[in-house]
PDB file of N, CA, C and O in Angstrom:
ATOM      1  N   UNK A   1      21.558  -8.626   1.874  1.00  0.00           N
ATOM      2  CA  UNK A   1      20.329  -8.317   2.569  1.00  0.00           C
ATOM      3  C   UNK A   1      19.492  -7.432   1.665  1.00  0.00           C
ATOM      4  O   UNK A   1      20.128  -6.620   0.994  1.00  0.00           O
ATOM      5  N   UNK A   2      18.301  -7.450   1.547  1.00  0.00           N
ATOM      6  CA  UNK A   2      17.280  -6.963   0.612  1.00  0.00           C
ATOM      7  C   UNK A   2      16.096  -6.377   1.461  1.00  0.00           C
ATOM      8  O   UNK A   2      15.407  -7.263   1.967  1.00  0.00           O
ATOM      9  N   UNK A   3      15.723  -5.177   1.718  1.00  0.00           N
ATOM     10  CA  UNK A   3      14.339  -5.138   2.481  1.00  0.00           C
ATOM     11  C   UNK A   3      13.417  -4.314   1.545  1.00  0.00           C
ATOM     12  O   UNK A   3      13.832  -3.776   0.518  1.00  0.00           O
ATOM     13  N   UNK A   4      12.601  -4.278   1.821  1.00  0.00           N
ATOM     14  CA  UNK A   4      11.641  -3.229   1.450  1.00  0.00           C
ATOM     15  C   UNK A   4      10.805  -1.827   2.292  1.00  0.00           C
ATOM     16  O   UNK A   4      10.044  -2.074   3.227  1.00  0.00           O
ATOM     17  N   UNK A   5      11.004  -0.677   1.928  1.00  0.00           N
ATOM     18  CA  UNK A   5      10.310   0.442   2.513  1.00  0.00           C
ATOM     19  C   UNK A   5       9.213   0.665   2.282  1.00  0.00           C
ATOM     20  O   UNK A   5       8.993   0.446   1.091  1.00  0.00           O
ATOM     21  N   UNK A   6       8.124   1.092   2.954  1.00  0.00           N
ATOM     22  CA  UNK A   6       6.826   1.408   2.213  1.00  0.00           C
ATOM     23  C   UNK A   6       6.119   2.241   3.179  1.00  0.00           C
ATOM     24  O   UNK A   6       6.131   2.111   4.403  1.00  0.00           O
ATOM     25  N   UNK A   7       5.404   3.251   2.373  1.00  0.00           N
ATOM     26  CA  UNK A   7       5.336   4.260   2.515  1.00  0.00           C
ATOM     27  C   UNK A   7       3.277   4.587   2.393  1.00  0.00           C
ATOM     28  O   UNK A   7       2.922   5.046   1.308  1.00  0.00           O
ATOM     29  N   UNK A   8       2.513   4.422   3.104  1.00  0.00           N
ATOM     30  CA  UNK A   8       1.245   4.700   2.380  1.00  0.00           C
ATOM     31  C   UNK A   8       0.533   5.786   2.997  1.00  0.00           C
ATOM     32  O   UNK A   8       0.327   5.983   4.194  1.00  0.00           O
ATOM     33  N   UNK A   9       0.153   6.530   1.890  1.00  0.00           N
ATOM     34  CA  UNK A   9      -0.068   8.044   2.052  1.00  0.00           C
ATOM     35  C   UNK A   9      -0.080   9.045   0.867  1.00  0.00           C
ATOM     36  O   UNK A   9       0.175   8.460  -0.186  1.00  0.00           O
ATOM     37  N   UNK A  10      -0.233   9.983   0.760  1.00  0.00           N
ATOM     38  CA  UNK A  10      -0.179  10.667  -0.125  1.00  0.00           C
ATOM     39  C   UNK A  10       1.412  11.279  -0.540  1.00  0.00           C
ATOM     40  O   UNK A  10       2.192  11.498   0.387  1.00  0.00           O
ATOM     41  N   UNK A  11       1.822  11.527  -1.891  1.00  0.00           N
ATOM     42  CA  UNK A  11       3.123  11.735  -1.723  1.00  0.00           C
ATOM     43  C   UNK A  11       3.266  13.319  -2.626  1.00  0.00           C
ATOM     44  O   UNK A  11       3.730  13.384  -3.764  1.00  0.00           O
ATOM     45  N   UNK A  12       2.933  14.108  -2.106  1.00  0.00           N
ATOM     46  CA  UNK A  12       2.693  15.339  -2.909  1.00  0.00           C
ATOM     47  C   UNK A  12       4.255  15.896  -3.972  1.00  0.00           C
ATOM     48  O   UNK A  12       5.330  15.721  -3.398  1.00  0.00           O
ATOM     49  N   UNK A  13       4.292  16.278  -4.861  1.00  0.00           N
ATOM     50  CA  UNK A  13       5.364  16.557  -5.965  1.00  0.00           C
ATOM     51  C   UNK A  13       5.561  17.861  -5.316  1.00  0.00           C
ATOM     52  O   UNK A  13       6.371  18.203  -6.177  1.00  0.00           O
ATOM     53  N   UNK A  14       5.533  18.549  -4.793  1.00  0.00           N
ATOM     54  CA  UNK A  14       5.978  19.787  -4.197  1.00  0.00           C
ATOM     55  C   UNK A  14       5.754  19.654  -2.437  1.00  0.00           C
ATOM     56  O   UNK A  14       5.035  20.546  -1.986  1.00  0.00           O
ATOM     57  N   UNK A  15       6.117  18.968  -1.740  1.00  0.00           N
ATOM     58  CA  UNK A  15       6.086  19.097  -0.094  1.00  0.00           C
ATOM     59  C   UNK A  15       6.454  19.461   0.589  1.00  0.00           C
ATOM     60  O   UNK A  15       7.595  19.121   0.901  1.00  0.00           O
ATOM     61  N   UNK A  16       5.647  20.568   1.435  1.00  0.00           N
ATOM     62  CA  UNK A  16       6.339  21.040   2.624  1.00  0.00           C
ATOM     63  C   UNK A  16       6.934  20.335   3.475  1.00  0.00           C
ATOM     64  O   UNK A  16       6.860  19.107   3.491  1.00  0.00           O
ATOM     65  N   UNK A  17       7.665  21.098   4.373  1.00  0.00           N
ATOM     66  CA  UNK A  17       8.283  20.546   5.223  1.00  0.00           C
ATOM     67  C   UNK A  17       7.845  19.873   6.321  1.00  0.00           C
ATOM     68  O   UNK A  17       8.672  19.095   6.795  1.00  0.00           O
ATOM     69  N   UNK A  18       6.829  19.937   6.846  1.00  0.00           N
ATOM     70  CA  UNK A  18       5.948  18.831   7.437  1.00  0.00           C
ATOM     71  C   UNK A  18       5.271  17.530   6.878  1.00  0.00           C
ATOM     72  O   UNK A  18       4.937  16.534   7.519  1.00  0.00           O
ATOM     73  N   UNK A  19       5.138  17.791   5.425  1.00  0.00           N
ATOM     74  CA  UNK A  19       4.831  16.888   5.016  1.00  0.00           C
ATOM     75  C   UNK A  19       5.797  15.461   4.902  1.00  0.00           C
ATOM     76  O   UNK A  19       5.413  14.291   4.871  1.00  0.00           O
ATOM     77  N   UNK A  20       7.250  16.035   4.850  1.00  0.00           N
ATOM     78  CA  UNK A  20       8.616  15.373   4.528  1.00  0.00           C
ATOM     79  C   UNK A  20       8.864  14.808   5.460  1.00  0.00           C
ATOM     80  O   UNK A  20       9.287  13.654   5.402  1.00  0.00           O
ATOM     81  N   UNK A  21       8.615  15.667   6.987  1.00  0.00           N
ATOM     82  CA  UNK A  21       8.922  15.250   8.306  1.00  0.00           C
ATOM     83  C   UNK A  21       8.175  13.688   8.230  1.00  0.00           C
ATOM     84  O   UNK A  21       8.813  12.641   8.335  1.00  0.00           O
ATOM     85  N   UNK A  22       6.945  13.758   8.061  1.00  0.00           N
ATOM     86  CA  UNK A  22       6.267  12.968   8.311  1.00  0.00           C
ATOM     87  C   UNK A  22       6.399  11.586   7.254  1.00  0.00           C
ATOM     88  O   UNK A  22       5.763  10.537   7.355  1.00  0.00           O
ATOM     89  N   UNK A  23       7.277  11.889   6.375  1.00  0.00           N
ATOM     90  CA  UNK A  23       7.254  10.538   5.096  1.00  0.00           C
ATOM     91  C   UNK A  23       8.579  10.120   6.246  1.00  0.00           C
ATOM     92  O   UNK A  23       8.438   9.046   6.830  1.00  0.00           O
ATOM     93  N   UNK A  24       9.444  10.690   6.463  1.00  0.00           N
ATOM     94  CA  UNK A  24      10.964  10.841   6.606  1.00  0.00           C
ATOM     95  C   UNK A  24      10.858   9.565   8.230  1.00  0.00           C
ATOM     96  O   UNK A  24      11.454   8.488   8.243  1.00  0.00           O
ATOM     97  N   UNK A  25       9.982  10.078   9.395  1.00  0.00           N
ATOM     98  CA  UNK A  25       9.260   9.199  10.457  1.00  0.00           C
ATOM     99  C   UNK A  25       8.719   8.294   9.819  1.00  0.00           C
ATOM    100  O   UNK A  25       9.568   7.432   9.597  1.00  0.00           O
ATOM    101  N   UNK A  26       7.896   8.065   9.464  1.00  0.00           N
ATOM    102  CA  UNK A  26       7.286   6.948   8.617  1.00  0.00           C
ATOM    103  C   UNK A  26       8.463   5.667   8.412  1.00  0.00           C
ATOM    104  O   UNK A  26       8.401   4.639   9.088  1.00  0.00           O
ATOM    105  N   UNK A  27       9.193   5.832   7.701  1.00  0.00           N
ATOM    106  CA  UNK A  27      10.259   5.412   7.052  1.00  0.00           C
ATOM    107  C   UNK A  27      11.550   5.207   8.571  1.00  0.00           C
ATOM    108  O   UNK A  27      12.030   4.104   8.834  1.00  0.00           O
ATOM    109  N   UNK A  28      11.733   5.874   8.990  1.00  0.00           N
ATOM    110  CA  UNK A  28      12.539   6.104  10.380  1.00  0.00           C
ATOM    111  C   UNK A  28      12.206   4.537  11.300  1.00  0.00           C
ATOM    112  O   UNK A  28      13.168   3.892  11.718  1.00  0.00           O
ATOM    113  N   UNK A  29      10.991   4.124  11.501  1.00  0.00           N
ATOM    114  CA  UNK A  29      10.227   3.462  12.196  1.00  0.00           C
ATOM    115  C   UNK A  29      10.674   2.139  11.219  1.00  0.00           C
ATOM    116  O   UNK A  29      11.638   1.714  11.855  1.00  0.00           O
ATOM    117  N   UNK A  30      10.561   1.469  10.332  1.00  0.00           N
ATOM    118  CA  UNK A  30      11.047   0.919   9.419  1.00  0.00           C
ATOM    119  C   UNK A  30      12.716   0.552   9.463  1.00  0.00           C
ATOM    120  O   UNK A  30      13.140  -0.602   9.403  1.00  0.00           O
ATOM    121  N   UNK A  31      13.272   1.337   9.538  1.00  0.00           N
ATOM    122  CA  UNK A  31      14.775   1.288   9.177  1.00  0.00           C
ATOM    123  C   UNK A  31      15.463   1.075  10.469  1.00  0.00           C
ATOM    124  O   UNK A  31      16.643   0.725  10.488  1.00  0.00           O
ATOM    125  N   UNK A  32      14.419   1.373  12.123  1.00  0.00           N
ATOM    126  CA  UNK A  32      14.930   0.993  13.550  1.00  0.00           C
ATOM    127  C   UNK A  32      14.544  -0.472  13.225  1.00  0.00           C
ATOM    128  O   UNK A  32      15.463  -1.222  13.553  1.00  0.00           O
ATOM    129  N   UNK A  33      13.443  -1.154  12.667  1.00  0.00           N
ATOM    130  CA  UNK A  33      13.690  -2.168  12.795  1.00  0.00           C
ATOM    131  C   UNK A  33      14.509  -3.341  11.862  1.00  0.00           C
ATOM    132  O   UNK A  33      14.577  -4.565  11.968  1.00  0.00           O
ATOM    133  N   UNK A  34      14.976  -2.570  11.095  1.00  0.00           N
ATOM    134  CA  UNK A  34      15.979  -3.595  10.149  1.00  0.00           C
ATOM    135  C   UNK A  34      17.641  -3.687  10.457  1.00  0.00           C
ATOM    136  O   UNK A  34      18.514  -4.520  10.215  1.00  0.00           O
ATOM    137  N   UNK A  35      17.576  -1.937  11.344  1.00  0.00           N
ATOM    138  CA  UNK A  35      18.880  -2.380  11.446  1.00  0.00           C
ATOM    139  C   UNK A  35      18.727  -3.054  13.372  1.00  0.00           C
ATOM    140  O   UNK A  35      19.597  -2.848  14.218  1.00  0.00           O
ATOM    141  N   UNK A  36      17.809  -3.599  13.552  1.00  0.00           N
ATOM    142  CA  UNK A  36      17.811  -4.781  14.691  1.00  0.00           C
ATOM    143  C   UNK A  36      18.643  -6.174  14.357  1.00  0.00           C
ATOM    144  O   UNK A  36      19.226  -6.901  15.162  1.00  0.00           O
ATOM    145  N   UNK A  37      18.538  -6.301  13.129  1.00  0.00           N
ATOM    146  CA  UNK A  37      19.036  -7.789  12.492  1.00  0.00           C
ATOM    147  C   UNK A  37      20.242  -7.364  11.991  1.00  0.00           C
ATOM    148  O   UNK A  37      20.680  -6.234  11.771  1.00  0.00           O
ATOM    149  N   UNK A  38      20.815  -8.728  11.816  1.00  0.00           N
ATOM    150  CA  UNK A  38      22.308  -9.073  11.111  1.00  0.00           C
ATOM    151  C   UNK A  38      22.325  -8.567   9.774  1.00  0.00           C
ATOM    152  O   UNK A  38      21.272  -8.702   9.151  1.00  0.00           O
ATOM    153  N   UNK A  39      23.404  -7.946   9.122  1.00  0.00           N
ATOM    154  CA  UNK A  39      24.639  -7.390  10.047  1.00  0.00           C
ATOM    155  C   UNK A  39      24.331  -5.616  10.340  1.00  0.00           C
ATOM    156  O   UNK A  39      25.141  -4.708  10.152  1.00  0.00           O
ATOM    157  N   UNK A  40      23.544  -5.548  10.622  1.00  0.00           N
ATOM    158  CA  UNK A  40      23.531  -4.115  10.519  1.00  0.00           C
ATOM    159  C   UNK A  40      23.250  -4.036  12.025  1.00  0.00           C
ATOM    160  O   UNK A  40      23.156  -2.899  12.489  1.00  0.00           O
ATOM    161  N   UNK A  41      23.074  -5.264  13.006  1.00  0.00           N
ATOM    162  CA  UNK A  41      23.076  -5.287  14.860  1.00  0.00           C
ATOM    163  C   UNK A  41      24.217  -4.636  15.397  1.00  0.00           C
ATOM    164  O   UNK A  41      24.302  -3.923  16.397  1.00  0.00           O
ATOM    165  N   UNK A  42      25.517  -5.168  14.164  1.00  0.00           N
ATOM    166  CA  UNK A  42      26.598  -4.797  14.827  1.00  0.00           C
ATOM    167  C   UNK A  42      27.408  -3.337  14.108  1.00  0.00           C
ATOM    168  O   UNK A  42      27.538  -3.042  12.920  1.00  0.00           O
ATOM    169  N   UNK A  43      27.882  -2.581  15.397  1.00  0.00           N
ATOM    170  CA  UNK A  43      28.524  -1.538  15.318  1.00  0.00           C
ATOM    171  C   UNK A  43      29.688  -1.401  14.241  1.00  0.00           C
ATOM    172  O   UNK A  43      29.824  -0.438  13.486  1.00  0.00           O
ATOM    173  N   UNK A  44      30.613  -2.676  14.303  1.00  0.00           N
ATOM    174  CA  UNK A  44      31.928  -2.851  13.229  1.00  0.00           C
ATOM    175  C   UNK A  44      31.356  -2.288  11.991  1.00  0.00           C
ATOM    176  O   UNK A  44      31.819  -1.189  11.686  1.00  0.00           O
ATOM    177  N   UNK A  45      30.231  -2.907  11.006  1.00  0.00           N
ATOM    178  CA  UNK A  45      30.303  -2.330   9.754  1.00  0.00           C
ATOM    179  C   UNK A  45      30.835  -1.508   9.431  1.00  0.00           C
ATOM    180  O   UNK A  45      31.540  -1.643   8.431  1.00  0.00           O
ATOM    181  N   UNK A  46      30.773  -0.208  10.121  1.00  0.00           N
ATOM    182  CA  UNK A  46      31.008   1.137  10.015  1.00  0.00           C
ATOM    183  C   UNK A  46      32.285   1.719   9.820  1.00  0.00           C
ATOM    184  O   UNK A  46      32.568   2.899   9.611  1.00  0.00           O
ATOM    185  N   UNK A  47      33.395   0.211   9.967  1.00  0.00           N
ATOM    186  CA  UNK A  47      35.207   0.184   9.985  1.00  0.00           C
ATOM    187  C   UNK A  47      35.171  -0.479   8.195  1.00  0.00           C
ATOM    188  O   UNK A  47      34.585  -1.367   7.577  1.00  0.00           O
ATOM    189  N   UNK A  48      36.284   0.696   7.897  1.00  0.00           N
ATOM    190  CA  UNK A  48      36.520   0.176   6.230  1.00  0.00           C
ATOM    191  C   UNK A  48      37.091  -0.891   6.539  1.00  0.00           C
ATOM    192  O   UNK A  48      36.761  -1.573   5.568  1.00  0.00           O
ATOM    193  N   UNK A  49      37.677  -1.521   7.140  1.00  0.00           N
ATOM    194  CA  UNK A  49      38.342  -2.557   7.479  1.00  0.00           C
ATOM    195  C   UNK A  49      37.523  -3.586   7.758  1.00  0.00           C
ATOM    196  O   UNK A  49      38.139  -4.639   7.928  1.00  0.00           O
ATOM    197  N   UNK A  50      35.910  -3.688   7.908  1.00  0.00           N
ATOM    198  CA  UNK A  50      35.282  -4.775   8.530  1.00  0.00           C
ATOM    199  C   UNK A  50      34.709  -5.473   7.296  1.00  0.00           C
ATOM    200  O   UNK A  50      34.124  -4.954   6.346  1.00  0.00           O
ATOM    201  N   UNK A  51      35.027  -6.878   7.531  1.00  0.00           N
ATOM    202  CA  UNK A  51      34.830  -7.699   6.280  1.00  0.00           C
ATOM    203  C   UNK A  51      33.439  -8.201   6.770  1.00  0.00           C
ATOM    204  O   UNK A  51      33.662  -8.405   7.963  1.00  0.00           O
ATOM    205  N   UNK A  52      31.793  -8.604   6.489  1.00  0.00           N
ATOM    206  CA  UNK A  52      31.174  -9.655   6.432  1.00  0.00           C
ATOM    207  C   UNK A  52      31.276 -10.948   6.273  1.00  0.00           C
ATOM    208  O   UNK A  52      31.420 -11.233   5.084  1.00  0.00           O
ATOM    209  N   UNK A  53      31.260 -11.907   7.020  1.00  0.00           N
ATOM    210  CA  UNK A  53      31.239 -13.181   6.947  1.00  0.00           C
ATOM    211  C   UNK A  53      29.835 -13.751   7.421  1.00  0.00           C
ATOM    212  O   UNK A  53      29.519 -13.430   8.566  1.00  0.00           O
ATOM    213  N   UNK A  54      28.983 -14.515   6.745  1.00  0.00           N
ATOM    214  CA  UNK A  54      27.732 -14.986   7.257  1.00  0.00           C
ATOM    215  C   UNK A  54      28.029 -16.152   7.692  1.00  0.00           C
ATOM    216  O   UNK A  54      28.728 -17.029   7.186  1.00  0.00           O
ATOM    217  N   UNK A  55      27.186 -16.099   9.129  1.00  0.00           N
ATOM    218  CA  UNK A  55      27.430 -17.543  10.088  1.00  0.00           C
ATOM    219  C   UNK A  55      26.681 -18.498   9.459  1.00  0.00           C
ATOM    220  O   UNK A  55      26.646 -19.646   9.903  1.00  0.00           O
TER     221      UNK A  55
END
């Protein structure tokens, strides 16, 4: 699986902590919807024991 993040806004080299909050949400919003899809829907990944198999 391959996605892409993206981010548009200013990205300051020294950022406060609000500023971070706000890249960090940005990005948050993004990553609820990828892990909606296969295999990251399902809970198992998270077992060293769980192998991937694509249907």
């Amino acid at each position: 699986m391959k996605f892409t993040l993206y981010y548009r806004g200013q990205l300051p080299p020294n950022a406060g902590p609000d500023a971070k909050r706000a890249i960090r949400n940005e990005l948050m919003l993004q990553l609820r919807d990828v892990w909606k899809h296969q295999p990251l829907d399902k809970k198992n990944w998270l077992d060293p024991e769980y192998e991937y198999t694509q249907q």
